[in-house]
C-alpha positions as a Python dict, from the first residue, in 0.01 Angstrom:
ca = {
    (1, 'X'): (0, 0, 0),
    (2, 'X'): (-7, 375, 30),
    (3, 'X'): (220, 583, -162),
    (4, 'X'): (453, 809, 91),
    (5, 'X'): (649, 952, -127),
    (6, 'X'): (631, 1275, -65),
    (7, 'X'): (441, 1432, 221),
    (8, 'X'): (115, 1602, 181),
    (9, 'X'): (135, 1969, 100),
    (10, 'X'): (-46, 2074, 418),
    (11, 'X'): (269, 1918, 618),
    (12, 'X'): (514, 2102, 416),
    (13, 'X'): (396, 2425, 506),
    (14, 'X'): (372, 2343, 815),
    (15, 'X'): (782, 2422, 895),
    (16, 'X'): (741, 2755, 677),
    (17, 'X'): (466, 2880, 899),
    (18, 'X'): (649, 2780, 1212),
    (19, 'X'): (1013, 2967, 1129),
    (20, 'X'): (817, 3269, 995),
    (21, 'X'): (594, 3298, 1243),
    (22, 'X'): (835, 3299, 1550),
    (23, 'X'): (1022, 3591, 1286),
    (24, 'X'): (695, 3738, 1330),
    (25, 'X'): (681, 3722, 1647),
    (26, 'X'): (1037, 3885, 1716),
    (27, 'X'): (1019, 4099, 1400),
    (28, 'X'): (778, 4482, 1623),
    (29, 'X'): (1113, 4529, 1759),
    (30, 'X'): (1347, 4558, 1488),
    (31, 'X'): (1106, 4728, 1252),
    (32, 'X'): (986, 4960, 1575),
    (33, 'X'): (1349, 5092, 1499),
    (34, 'X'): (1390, 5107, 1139),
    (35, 'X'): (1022, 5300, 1197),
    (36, 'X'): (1176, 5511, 1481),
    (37, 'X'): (1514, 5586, 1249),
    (38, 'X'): (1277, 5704, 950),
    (39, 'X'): (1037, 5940, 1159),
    (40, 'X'): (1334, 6133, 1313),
    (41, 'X'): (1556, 6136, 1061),
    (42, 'X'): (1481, 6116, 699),
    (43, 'X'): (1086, 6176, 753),
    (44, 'X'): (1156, 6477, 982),
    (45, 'X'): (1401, 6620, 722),
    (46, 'X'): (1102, 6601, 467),
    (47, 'X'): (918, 6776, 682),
    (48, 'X'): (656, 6479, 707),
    (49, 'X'): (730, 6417, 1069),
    (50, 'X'): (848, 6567, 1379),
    (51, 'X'): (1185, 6472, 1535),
    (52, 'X'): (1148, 6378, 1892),
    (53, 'X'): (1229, 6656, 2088),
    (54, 'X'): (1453, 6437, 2342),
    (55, 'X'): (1659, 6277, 2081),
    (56, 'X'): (1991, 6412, 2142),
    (57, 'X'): (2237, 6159, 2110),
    (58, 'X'): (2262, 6254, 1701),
    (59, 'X'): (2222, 5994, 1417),
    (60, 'X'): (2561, 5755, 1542),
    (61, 'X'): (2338, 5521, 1781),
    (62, 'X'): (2061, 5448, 1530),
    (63, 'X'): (2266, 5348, 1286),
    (64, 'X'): (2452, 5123, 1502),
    (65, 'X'): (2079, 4937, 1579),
    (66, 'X'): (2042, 4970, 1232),
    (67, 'X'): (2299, 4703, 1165),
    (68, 'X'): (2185, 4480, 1416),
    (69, 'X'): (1834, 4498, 1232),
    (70, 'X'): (2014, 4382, 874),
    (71, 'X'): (2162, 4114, 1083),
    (72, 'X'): (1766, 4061, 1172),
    (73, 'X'): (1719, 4042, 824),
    (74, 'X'): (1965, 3862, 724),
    (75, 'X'): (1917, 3528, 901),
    (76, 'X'): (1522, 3603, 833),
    (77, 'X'): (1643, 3590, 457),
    (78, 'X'): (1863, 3340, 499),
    (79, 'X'): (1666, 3084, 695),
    (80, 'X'): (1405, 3104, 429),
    (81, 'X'): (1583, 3035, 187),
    (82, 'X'): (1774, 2727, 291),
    (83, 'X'): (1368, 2593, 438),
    (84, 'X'): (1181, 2660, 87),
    (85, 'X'): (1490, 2500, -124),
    (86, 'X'): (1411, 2160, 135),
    (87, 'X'): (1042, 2200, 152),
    (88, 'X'): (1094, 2242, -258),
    (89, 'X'): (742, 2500, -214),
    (90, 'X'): (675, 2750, -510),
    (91, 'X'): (821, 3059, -472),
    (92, 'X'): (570, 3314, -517),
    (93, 'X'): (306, 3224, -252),
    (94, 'X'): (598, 3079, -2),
    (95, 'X'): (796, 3432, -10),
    (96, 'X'): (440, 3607, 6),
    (97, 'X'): (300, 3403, 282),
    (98, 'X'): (691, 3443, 392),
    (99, 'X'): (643, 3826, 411),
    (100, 'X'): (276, 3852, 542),
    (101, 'X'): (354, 3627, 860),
    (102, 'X'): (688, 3838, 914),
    (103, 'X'): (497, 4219, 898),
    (104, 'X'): (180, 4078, 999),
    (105, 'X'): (249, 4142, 1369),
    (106, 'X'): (399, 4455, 1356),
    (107, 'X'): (97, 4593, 1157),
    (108, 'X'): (-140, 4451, 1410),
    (109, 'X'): (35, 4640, 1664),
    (110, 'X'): (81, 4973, 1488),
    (111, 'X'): (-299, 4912, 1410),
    (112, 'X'): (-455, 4812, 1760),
    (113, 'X'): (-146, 4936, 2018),
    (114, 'X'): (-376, 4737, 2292),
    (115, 'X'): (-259, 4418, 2079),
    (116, 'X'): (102, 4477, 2209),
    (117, 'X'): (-9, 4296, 2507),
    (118, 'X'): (-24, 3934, 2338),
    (119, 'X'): (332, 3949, 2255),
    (120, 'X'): (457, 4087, 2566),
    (121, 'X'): (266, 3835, 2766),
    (122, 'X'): (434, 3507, 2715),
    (123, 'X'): (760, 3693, 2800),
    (124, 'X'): (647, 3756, 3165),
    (125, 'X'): (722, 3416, 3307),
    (126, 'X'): (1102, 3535, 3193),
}
């Protein structure tokens, strides 16, 4: 009789993968912002960037979208960490393959902008 126990550790991952990559897939938007935020605000202050030039509405605005990405984070943070204490996974490589699935598609977009189009595609039928 086979031992089943406890699931292979293929399967376990498995849920993981699924909630972080569906963060992933939702996560260019919120981090478009924190990007936009930095670029005209603290960046541009630096003198590292240039504020946009029709950005007029003053700093109020951005840091109410601000707040709705910590709420972003939030339940990212909070998902994950009621998922790894069920899946009982080691915590190094679950918050690092955690982290890489999360900011994985928002560097392949700022990387290859053409990419943009695989995430905005299975919206259309909305």
């Amino acid at each position: 009789m086979a031992d089943t126990s406890a699931p292979p550790k293929r399967i376990v991952w498995l849920v993981p993968f699924v909630v972080n990559a569906l963060f992933g897939y939702l996560a260019p938007l919120p981090l478009g912002l924190v990007w936009y935020f930095l670029a005209n605000y603290p960046l541009a202050a630096l003198g590292l960037t240039e504020r946009d030039p029709t950005d007029n509405d003053g700093i109020l605005p951005h840091l109410i979208l601000l707040g709705g990405v910590g709420i972003f984070i939030a339940l990212w943070a909070a998902l994950n960490l009621a998922v790894r204490a069920l899946s009982r996974l080691p915590a190094k490589p679950y918050w690092s393959a955690s982290a890489a699935l999360l900011l994985g598609p928002f560097v392949v977009i700022g990387l290859f902008p053409a990419a943009y189009g695989l995430w905005k595609a299975p919206l259309d039928w909305l």
